[in-house]
C-alpha positions in Angstrom: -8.0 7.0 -14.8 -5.1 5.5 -16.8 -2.4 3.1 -15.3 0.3 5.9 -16.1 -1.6 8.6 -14.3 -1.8 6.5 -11.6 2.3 5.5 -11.6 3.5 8.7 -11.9 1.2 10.1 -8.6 3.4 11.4 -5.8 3.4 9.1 -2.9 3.7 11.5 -0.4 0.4 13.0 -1.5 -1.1 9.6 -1.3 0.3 8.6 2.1 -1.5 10.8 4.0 -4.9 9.6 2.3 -3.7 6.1 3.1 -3.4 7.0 7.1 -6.6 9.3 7.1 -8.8 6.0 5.4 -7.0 4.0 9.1 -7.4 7.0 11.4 -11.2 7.6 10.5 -11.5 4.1 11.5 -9.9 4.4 14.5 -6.2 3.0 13.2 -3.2 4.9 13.7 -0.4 5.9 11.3 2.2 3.1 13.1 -0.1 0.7 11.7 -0.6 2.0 8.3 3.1 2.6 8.1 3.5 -1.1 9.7 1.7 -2.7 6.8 3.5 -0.5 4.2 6.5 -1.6 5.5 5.2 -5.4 5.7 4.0 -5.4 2.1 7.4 -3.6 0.6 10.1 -4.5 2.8 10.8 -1.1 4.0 12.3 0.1 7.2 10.5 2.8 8.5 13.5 5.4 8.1 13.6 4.1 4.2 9.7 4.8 4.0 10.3 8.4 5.4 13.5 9.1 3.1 10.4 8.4 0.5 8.1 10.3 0.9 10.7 13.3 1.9 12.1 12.0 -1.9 8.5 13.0 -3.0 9.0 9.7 -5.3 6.1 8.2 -7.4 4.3 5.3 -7.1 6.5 3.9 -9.6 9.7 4.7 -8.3 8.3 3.5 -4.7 7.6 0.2 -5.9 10.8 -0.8 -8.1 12.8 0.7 -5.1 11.0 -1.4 -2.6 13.4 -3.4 -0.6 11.5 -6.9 -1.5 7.6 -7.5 -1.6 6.7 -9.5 0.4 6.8 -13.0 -0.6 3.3 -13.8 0.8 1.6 -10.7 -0.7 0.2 -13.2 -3.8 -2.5 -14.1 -0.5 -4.0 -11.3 -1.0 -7.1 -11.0 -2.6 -10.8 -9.4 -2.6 -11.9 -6.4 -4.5 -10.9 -2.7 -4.4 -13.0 -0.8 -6.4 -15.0 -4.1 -7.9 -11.8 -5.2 -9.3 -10.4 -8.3 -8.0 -6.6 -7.5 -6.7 -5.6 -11.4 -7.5 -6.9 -10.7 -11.2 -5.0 -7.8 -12.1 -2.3 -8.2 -15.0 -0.3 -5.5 -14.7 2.1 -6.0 -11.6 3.0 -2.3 -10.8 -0.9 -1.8 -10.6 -1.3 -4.5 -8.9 0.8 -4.0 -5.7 -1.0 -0.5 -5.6 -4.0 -2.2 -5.7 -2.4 -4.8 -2.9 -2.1 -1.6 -0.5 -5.3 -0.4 -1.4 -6.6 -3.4 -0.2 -4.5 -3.9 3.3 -5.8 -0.4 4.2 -9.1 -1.2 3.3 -8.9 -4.1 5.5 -6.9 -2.0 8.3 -9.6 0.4 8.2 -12.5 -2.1 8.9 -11.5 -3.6 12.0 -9.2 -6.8 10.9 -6.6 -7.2 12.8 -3.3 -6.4 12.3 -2.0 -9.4 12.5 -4.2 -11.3 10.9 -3.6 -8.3 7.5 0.1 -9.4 7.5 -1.0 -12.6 6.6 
């Protein structure tokens, strides 16, 4: 799949992937949205105006409030490719939530995500 395809996906039809991958773990949506909001500085009223916005990832990224300063700690592999690695910078904060849910949604704790 091409960057593009991926940047101009709907958010809201991603979201709810993003919070099925925690609940099937045994995670809850207050703690997907609490690492969504960790990573891109949103409130959770401001995530909720975005996905009722229907905005892509694109737009959900540039409008993020501020990334999080420490979110260049984050590394491992989502789909064999190595998040620290990757040198487009939209892709790779998708890639950044990928992994935080990933790691959400194998038991780490929460606190211990937000790094």
């Amino acid at each position: 799949m091409n960057n593009e395809k991926v940047f101009s996906m709907k958010f809201s039809k991603v979201y709810p992937l993003l919070v099925k991958k925690g609940e099937r773990k045994g995670r809850t949506k207050d703690e997907v949205d609490a690492i969504i909001c960790w990573l891109t500085g949103y409130t959770k009223p401001q995530l909720q105006q975005q996905l009722n916005n229907e905005v892509d990832y694109r737009t959900f990224f540039e409008q993020a409030p501020q990334m999080n300063p420490h979110c260049h700690l984050i590394t491992g592999s989502v789909c064999g490719i190595k998040v620290q690695e990757i040198q487009d910078p939209l892709m790779q904060k998708i890639r950044y939530l990928d992994k935080l849910v990933d790691e959400l949604a194998k038991g780490k704790a929460i606190e211990k995500i937000m790094r």
